[in-house]
C-alpha positions as CSV (number, residue, x, y, z in Angstrom):
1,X,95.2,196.3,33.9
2,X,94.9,193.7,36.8
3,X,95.9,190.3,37.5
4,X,97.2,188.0,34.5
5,X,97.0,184.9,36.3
6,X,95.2,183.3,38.7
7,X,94.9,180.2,40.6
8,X,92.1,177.8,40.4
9,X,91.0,175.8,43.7
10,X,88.3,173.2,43.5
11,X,87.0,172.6,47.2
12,X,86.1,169.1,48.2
13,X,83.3,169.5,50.6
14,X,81.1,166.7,49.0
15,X,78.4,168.2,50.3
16,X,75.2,166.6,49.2
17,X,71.5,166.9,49.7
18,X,70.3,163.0,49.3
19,X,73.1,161.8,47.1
20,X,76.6,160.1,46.9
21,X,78.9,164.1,46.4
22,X,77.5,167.2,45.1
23,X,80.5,167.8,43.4
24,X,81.2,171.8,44.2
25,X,83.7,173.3,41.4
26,X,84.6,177.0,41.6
27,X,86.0,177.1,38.0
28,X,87.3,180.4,35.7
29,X,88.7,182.8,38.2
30,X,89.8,185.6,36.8
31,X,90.2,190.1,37.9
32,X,88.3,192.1,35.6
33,X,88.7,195.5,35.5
34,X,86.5,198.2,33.5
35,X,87.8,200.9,34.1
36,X,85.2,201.9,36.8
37,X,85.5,199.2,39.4
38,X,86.9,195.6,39.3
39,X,84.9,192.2,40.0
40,X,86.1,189.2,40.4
41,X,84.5,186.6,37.5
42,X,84.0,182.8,38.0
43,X,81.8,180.2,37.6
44,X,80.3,177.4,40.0
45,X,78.4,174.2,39.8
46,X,77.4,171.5,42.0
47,X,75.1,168.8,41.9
48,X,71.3,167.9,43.8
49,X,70.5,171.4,44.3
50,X,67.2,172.3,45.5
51,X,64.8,175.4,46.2
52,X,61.1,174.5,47.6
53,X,58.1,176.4,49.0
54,X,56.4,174.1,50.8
55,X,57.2,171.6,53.3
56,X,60.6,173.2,55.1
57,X,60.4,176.3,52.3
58,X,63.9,176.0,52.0
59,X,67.4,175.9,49.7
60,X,70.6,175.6,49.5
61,X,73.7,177.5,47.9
62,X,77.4,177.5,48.1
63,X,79.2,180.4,49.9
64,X,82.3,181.6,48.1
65,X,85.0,183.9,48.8
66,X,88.7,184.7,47.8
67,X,92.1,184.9,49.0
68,X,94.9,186.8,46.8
69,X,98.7,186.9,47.3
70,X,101.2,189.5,45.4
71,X,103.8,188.4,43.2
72,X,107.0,187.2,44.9
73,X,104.9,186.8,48.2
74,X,104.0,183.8,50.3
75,X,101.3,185.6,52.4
76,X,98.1,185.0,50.9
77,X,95.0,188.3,51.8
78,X,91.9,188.0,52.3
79,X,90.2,189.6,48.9
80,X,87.3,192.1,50.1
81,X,84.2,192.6,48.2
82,X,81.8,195.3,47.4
83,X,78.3,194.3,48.1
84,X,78.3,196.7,44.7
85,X,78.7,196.0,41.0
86,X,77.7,192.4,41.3
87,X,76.3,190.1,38.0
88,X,74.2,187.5,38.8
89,X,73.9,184.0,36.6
90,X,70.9,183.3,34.7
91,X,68.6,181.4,37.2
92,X,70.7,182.7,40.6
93,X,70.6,185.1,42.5
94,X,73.5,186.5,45.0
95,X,73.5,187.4,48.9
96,X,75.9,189.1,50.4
97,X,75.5,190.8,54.3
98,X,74.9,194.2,54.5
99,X,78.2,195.5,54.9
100,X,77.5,198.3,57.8
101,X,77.0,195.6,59.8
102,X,80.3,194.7,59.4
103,X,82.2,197.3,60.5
104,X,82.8,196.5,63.9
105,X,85.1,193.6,62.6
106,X,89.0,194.4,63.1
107,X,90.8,192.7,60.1
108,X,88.1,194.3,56.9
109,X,88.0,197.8,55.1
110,X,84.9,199.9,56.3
111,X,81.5,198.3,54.5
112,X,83.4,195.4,53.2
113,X,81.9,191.9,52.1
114,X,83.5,189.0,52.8
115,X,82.2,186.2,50.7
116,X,78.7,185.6,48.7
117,X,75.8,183.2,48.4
118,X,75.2,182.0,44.7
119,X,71.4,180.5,45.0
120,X,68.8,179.2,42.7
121,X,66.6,182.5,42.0
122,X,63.6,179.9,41.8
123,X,62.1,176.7,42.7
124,X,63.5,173.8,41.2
125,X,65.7,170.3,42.4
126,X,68.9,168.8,40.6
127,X,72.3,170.1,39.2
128,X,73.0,173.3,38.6
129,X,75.4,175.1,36.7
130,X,76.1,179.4,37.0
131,X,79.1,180.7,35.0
132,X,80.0,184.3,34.7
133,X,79.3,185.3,38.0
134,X,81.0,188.7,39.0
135,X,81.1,190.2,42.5
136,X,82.5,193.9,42.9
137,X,85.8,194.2,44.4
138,X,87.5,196.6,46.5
139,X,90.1,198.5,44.6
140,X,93.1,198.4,46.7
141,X,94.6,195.3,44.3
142,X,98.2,195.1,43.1
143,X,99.2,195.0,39.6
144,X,100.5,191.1,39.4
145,X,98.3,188.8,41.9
146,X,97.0,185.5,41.9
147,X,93.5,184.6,43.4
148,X,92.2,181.4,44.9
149,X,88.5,180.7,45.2
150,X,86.8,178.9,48.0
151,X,83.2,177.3,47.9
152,X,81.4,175.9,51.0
153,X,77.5,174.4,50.1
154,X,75.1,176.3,52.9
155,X,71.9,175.5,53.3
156,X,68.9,178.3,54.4
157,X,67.5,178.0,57.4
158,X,64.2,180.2,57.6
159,X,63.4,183.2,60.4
160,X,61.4,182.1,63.3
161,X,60.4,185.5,64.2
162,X,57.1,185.1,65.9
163,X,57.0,181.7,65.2
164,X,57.2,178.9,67.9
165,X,60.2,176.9,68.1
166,X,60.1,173.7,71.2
167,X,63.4,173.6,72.8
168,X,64.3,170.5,74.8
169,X,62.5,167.2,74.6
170,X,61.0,166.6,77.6
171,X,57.8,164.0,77.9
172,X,56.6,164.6,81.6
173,X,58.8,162.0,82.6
174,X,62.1,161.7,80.5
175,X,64.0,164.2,78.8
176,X,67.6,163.9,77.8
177,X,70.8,164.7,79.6
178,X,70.3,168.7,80.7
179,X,67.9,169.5,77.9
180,X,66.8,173.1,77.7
181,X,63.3,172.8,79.6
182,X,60.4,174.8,81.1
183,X,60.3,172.4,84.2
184,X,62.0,169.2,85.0
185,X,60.9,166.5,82.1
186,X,59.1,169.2,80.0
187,X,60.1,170.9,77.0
188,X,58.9,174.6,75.8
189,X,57.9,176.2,72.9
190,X,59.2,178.9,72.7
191,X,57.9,182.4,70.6
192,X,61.0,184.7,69.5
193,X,60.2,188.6,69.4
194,X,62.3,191.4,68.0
195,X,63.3,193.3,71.3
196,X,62.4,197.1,71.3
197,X,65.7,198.5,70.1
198,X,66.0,196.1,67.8
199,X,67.2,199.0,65.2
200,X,70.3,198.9,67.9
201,X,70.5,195.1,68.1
202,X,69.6,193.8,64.9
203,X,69.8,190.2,66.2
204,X,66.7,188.1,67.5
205,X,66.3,187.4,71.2
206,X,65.1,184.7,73.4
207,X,62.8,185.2,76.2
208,X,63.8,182.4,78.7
209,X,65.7,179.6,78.8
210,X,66.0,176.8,81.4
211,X,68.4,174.1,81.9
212,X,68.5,170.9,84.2
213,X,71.6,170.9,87.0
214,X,74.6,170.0,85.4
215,X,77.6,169.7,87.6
216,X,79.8,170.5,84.7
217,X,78.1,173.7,84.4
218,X,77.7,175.2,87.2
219,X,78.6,178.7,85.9
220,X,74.6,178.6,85.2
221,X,72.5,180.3,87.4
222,X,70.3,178.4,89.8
223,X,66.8,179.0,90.4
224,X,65.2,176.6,92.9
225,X,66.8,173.1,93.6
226,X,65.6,171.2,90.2
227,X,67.0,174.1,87.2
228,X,68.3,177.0,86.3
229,X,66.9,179.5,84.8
230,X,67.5,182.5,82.3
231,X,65.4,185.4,81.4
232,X,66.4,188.6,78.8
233,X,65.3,191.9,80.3
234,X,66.1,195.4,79.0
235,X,68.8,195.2,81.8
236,X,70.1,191.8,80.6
237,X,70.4,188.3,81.1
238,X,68.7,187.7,84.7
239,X,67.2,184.9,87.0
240,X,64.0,184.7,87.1
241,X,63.8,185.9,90.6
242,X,65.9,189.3,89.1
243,X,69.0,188.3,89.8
244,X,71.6,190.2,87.7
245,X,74.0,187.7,85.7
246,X,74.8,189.9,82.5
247,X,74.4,193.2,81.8
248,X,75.5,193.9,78.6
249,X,74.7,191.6,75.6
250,X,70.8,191.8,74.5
251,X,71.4,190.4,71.1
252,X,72.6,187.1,71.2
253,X,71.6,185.2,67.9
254,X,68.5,182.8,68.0
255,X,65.8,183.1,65.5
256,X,66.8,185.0,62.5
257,X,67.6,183.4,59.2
258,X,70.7,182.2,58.5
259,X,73.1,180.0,56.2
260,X,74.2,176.9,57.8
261,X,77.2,174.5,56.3
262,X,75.6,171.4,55.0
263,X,78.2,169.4,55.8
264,X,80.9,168.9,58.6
265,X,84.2,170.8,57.6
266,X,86.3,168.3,55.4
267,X,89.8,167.4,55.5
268,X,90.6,168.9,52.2
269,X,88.7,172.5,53.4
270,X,91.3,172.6,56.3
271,X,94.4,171.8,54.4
272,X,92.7,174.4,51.7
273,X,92.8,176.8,54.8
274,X,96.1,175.6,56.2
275,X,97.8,176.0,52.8
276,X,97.3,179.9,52.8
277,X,98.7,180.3,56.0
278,X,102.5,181.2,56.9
279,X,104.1,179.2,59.4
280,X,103.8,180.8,62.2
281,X,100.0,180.7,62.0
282,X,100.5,176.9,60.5
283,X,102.2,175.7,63.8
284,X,98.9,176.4,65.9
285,X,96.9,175.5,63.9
286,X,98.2,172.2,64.1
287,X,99.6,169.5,66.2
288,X,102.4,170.9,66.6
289,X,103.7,169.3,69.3
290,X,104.7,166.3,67.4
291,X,104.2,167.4,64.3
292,X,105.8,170.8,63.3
293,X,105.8,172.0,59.7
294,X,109.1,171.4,59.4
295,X,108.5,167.6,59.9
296,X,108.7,165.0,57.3
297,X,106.6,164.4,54.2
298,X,103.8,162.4,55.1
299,X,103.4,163.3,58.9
300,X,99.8,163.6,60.2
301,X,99.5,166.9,61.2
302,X,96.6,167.1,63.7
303,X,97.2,163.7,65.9
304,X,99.6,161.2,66.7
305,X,97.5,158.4,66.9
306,X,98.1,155.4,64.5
307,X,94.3,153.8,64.5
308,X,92.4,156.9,63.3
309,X,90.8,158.2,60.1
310,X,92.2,161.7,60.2
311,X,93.6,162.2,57.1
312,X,95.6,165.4,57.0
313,X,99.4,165.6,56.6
314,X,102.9,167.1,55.5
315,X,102.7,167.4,52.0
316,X,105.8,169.3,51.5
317,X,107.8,170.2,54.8
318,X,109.0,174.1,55.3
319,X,112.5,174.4,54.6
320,X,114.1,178.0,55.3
321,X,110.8,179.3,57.1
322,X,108.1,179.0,54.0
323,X,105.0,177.8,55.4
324,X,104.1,173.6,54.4
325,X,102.1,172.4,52.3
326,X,99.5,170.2,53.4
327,X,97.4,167.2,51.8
328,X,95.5,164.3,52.4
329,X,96.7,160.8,52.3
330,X,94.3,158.5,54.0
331,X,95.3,155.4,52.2
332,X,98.7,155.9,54.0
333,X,100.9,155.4,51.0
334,X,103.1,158.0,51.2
335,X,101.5,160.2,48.2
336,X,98.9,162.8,49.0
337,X,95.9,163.7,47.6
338,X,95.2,160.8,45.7
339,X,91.2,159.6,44.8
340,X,91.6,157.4,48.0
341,X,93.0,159.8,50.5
342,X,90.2,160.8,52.6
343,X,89.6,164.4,51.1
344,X,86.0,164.1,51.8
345,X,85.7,162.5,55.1
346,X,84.7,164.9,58.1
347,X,88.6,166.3,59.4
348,X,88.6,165.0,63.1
349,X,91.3,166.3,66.1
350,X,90.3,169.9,66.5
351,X,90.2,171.7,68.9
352,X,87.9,175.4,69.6
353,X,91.0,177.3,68.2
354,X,91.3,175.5,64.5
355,X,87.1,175.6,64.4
356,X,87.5,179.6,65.4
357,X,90.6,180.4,63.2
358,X,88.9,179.0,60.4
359,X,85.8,180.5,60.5
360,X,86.6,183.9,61.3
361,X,89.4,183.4,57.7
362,X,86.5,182.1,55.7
363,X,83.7,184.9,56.5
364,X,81.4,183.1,58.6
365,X,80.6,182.5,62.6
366,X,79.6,180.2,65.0
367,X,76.3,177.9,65.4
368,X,74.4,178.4,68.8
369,X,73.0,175.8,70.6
370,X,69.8,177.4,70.2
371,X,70.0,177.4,66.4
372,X,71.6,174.0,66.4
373,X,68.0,172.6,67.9
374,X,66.0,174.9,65.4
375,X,68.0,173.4,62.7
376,X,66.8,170.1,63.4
377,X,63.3,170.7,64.3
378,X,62.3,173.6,61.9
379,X,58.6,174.3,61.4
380,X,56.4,174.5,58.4
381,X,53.0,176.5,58.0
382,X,51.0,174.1,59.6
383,X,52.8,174.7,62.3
384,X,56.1,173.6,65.0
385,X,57.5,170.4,65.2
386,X,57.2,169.3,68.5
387,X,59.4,168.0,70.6
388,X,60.3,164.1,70.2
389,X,61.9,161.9,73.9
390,X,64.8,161.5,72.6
391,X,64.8,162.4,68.9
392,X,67.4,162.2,66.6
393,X,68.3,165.1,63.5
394,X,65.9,163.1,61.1
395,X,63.0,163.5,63.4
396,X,62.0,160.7,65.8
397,X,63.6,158.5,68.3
398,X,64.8,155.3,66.1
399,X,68.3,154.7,65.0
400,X,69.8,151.9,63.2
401,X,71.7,149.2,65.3
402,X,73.6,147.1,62.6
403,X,76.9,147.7,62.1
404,X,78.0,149.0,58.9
405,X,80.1,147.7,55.5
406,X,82.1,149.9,54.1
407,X,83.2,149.9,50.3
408,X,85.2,152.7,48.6
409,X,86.8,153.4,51.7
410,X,88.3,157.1,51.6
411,X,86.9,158.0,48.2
412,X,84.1,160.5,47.1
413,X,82.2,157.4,46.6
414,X,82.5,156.0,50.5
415,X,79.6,154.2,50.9
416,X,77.8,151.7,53.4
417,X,77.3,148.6,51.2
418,X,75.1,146.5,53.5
419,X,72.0,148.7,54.4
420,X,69.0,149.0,52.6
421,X,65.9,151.6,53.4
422,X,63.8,152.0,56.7
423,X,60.6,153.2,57.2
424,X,61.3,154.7,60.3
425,X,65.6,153.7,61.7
426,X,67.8,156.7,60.9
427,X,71.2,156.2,60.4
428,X,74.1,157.9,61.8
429,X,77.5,156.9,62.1
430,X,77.9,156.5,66.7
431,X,78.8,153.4,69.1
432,X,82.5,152.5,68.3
433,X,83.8,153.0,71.8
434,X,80.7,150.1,72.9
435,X,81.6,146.3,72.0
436,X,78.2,145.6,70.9
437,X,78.0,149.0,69.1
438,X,80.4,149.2,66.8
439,X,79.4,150.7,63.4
440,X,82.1,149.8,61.8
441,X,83.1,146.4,59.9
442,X,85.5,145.1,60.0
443,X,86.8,146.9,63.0
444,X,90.4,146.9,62.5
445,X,92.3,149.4,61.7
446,X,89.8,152.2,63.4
447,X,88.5,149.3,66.4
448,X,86.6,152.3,68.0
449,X,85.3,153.5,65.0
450,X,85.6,156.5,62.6
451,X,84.7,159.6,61.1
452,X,83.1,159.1,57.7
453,X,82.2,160.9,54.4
454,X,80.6,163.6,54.7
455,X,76.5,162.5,53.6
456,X,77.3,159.0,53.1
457,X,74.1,157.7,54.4
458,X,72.5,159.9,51.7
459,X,73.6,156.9,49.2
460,X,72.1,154.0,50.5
461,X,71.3,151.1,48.9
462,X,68.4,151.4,47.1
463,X,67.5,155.5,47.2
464,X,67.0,157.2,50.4
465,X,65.1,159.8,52.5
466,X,65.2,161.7,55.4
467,X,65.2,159.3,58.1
468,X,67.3,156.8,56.6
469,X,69.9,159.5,55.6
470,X,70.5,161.4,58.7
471,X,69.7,164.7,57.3
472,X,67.4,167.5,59.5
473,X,64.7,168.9,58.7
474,X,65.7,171.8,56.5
475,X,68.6,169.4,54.8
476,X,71.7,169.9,57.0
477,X,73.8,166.5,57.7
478,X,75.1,164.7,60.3
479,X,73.8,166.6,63.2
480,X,73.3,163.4,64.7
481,X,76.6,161.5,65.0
482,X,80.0,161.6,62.8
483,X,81.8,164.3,64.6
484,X,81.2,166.5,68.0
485,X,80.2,169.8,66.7
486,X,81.4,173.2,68.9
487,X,78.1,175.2,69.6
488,X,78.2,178.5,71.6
489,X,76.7,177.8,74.8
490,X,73.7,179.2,76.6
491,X,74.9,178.6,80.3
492,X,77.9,180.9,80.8
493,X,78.9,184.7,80.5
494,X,81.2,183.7,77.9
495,X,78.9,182.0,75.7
496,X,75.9,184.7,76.4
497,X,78.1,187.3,75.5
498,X,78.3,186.2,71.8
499,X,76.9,188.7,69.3
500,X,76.7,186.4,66.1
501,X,79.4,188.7,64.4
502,X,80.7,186.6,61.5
503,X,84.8,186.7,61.1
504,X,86.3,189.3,58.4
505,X,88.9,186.7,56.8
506,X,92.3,188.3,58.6
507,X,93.7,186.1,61.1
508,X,96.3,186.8,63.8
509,X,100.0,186.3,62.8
510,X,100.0,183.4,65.4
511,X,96.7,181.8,63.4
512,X,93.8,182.6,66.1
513,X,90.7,184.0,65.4
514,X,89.9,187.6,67.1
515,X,86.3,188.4,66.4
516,X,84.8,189.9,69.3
517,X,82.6,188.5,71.4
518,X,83.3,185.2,70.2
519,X,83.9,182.3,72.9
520,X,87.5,181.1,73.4
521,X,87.5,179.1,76.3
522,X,84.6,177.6,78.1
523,X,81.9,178.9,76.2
524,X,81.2,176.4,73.9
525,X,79.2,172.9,74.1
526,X,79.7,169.5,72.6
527,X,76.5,168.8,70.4
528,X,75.5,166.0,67.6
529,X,77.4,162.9,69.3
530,X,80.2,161.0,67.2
531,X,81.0,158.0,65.7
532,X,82.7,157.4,69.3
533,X,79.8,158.0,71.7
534,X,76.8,156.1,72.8
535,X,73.3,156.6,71.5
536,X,72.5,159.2,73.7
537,X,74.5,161.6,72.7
538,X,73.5,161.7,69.7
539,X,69.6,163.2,70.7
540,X,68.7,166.8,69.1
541,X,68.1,167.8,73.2
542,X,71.6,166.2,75.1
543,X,73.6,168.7,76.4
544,X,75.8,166.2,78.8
545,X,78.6,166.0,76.1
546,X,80.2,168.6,78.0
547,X,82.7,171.9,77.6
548,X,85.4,171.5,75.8
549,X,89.2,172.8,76.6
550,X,91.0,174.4,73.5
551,X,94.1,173.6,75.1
552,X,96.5,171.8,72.6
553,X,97.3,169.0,74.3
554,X,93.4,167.9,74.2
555,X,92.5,167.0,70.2
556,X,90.1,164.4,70.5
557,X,89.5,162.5,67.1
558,X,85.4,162.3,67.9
559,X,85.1,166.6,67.7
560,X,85.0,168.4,64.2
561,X,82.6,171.6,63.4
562,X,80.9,173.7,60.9
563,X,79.5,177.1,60.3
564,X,77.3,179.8,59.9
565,X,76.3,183.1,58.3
566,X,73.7,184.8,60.3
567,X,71.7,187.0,58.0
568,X,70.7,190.5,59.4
């Protein structure tokens, strides 16, 4: 027999679709073993679930996986699944990648699964609730373990194979700061094709790409005086004059399906992650600077600043080299992980490291650029959405000016008390670092502003919709605003050369992602704007937010992330 205990971990990502929390519970973990194989048995619920066929022809489902320590051990494993063996709920169905495509990950068994999907299995819009879900398990277990589950709410972004997706929001005379064009002021629809040895390269490429000058970037490669421009050719990336510029990668992600994180990570997910960590991993994946594991109870662990938001601390400190224990305690009381500490408020100060370590630990990868616009745009069979000047995730150009009430501050019930519905003003959480801007009242403690809850202008009062909650097309949040969001850029080798290859949930003993081909210095861009910036930055098309530096010494509270599972 296997396992007699277990561990059960309810994740608060309050993800929601147009509500106050959806209210993910991973509930009933247990090890069975028949004899044959093992699975691993649970159930999950959450609440405003959805699965339509018309309009984006979308849905949503929570990605789970498992970690597993031995008995008398601190180290916590990443627990490995079959792809085989698996028993779906009544009304849900179960992804999981194919697992040859996973082999070329360093930390995983051959044909190993990281995580699953647990989806409706048809059309239909409120709570759900599966129980005695199984998922087959690799054998390798020892006698005495204890399991934690994790669940993340994804929602399904559709292929755009042969479809045509615009890139860039050019009018013929604006576009915003170094949007993806065809020519200066003029966005591009673009048609993705499966290359020729796309058996070899299972990924969708794109055909071209241009960019306006951007002194930051000037690893791009200029073609003319006004842009630079990209092409893929069975040789590579090249100018469009022929120009070599990289020879090796043909299958860097842009239009298959995938699963994208509804929601910005949450404080609570990264002391979730931090908390199976041992403390050598622990002290780079935080501050540790000036705040070391070893630190007192009640230490924020990510920044030293006083006025910020960022609710993650010291729990209990290591003592004798155990790893801490982390919490949340945004009401700054002294005692974690109360109902008002801040668990589901988007976890600010990281840097490309934490976003990276965690990801490639819980299964999943990183969002391109290129999918980061198609998530906002998306398409429907009457055809693209075209490009907007200077549109915002929920569609057009318009964004709410007033600044915001808060009640229930740091609660799963945060919620902006003194805005009703708009026709046609999104909202988004931007302006604090602008007197006249500030979207917070009152603006003391957090005078520049601050990171909310995650989907809090899905609560309005008086209902809401699409444009008045922020969402994007397909149902993702706060692409516009919040947090800074990490993308993997399009304008340097180190960005190009990304594969899409999802992590395998082994970290390094010093706590870094090392899934190939992934970017760890300069190949990322800022996207989405924060509660910090300026209006602009918050447009589906700006790309002037910069590269960001994953030294250390730079965790900004305006930059958070979130993930993806590319499906192939």
């Amino acid at each position: 027999m296997y396992m007699r205990k277990f561990v059960l971990l309810m994740v608060c990502i309050t993800m929601a679709g147009l509500s106050i929390a959806n209210n993910v519970q991973l509930s009933n973990v247990s090890i069975v073993n028949t004899g044959s194989f093992i699975r691993v048995k649970f159930d999950v619920s959450w609440e405003n679930s959805w699965r339509v066929n018309t309009g984006q022809n979308n849905y949503d489902g929570v990605w789970v996986f498992f970690k597993y320590r031995e008995k008398n051990s601190t180290e916590w494993k990443h627990l490995f699944l079959t792809g085989q063996n698996n028993v779906e709920p009544a009304g849900g169905s179960i992804f999981q990648l194919d697992p040859s495509y996973v082999a070329p990950l360093k930390g995983s068994p051959f044909n190993a699964c990281q995580g699953a999907i647990i989806y409706r299995a048809g059309n239909g819009i409120g709570n759900v609730s599966f129980t005695n879900i199984a998922l087959g398990v690799l054998s390798n277990l020892s006698y005495d373990i204890e399991v934690r589950g994790f669940a993340i709410e994804m929602v399904y972004i559709p292929s755009a194979l042969d479809q045509t997706i615009y890139l860039g929001d050019g009018d013929g005379t604006n576009e915003s700061r170094n949007a993806f064009h065809k020519t200066d002021n003029t966005s591009y629809g673009y048609t993705f094709t499966h290359l020729n040895d796309v058996t070899q390269y299972p990924f969708i490429s794109i055909d071209s790409v241009a960019s306006n000058i951007n002194n930051q970037d000037d690893e791009y490669i200029k073609d003319g005086n006004d842009g630079k421009f990209l092409k893929l050719a069975d040789s590579g990336w090249i100018t469009l004059n022929g120009t070599s510029v990289f020879n090796t990668n043909k299958s860097w992600p842009t239009s298959q399906d995938a699963w994208c994180m509804k929601y910005e990570l949450s404080s609570a997910a990264y002391c979730d992650f931090l908390n199976t960590l041992s403390l050598k991993q622990q002290n780079n994946r935080t501050y540790y600077a000036v705040a070391p594991p070893t630190s007192p109870a009640g230490t924020r662990a990510l920044t030293n600043e006083v006025n910020t938001k960022n609710a993650v601390v010291i729990k209990t400190p290591s003592v004798n080299g155990d790893p801490a224990v982390y919490g949340c305690d945004g009401n700054g009381n002294g005692i974690a992980d109360e109902a008002d500490d801040g668990q589901c408020i988007a976890v600010s100060h990281l840097i490309l490291h934490d976003i990276n370590a965690y990801m490639d630990w819980a299964g999943l990868s990183l969002m391109t650029e290129v999918l980061y616009e198609r998530i906002c745009r998306g398409f429907t069979s009457a055809g693209p959405s075209q490009s907007v000047y200077g549109e915002f995730a929920w569609g057009n150009n318009q964004v709410a000016n007033g600044l915001f009430t808060i009640s229930n501050y740091n609660t799963a019930e945060e919620k902006i008390a003194n805005q009703t519905l708009s026709a046609t003003f999104g909202y988004a959480n931007y302006g604090g670092a602008t007197d006249t801007a500030t979207r917070t009242s009152p603006k003391t403690p957090y005078a520049l502003g601050m990171p909310m809850r995650n989907g809090i202008f899905a609560a309005l009062p008086g209902g809401s919709n699409r444009i008045t909650s922020g969402a994007s097309f397909y149902g993702v949040m706060e692409l516009s605003g919040n947090l800074q969001e990490f993308c993997v850029a399009l304008g340097n080798d180190e960005g190009r050369s990304f594969r899409g290859w999802h992590g395998d949930g082994v970290i390094s003993e010093y706590g870094n992602a090392t899934t190939n081909y992934w970017p760890y210095s300069v190949g990322t861009v800022l996207r989405g704007g924060s509660y910090y910036n300026s209006e602009q930055s918050l447009r589906v098309s700006d790309r002037g937010q910069g590269r960001y530096s994953p030294s250390a010494n730079q965790r900004f509270g305006a930059v958070g992330g979130r993930g993806v599972l590319y499906r192939y």
